[in-house]
Phi, psi and omega in degrees: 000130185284146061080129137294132174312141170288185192276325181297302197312300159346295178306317175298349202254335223276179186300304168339295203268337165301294187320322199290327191288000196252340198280150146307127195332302192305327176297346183230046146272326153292286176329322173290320173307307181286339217186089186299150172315328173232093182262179185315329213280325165350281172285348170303306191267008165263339149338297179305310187280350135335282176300347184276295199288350138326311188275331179285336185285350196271314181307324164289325180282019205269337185281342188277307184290336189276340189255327196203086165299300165344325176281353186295064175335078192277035206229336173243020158244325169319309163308328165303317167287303169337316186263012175262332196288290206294300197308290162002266194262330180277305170260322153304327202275309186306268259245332205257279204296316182282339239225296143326273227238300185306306160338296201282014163274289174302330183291333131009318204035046180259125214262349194262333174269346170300339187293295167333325190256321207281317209294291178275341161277343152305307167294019199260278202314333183282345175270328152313298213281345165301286167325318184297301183296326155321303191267357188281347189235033167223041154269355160227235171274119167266130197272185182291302174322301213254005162254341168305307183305314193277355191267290174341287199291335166301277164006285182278319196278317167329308194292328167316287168301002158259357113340266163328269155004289210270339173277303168317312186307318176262002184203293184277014186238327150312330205249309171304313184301354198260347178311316197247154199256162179293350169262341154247024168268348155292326166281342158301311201302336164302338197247005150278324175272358152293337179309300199304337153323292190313303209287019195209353194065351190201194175278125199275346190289333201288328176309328202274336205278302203330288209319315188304275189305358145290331173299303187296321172296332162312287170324336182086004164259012183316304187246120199277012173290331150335300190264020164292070237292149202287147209276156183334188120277170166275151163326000000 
């Protein structure tokens, strides 16, 4: 059975870019010159709305856990913290960002972005011990004790990550990008979905997209039409 197509090959294959091949080359030779088709910073921040959506699921259970912990599914917030544990921390933060994208950062010699790396990589680790404790008090019935305690820490720990999330997004993933000419960030980016190949046997992101969204559907959280907050008053 042949190799599922990558999300580039795909981009390359899809209707769009056959029709775009009828247009003359030229109109889009610049525009190709300018800007590789996927890039790396790309899938970094599309990676980031995985681990994001993860964390709205830790961020919803937080009134639940505090009044009927019980009411609490642990077996699909375990599955949530796992998949925060595999996608997250092992393979986005460990392989792509500590491995990558901070070196080379640090090599910068910038003192306001080394502060940044020293910062999120502190935050790397404390959220692994968090993820640990997640799944270590969700192999059963979560009791009163211990959904007051997992509500604290949803808490803290969202806010930390949105936080975190949006300063890479916006200050170290930008700033790691100027490093690189657009050809060769198109070849980091082949040489990030091979990692993601190596950790997952196939694309570990399109699993990750499923998985999240079988969690939210456990949870009552599939159609985001909920959180569309009611219009204002008037002036």
């Amino acid at each position: 059975m042949p190799d599922p197509l990558s999300r580039r090959e795909l981009l390359q294959k899809s209707p769009i870019a056959a029709a775009a091949l009828l247009v003359p080359t030229a109109l889009f030779a610049e525009e190709k010159k300018d800007e590789p088709e996927v890039t790396a910073t790309e899938d970094l921040m599309r990676e980031h709305g995985v681990i994001r959506r993860a964390l709205l699921v830790y961020a919803e259970l937080v009134p639940k856990l505090k009044s009927d912990p019980g009411s609490v599914d642990p077996a699909a917030l375990q599955k949530t913290a796992k998949l925060f544990r595999t996608f997250g921390e092992d393979y986005h933060e460990r392989q792509l960002e500590e491995e990558h994208i901070f070196p080379t950062i640090k090599k910068m010699n910038k003192p306001k972005l080394t502060h940044y790396v020293d910062v999120l990589t502190a935050q790397h680790q404390r959220g692994r011990e968090i993820t640990e404790y997640v799944i270590a008090v969700t192999n059963g019935k979560i009791g009163k004790q211990h959904g007051d305690e997992l509500a604290k820490i949803f808490e803290a720990f969202t806010l930390m990550y949105q936080n975190h999330a949006a300063r890479e997004d916006t200050i170290l993933f930008p700033a790691w990008k100027t490093n690189y000419t657009n050809k060769q960030l198109d070849e980091i980016g082949d040489q990030f979905e091979d990692i993601e190949h190596k950790t997952f046997g196939k694309d570990g992101f399109d699993d990750a997209e499923e998985t999240i969204s079988q969690i939210e559907k456990t949870f009552g959280f599939e159609d985001i039409a909920q959180f569309t907050p009611p219009a204002p008053p008037k002036p």
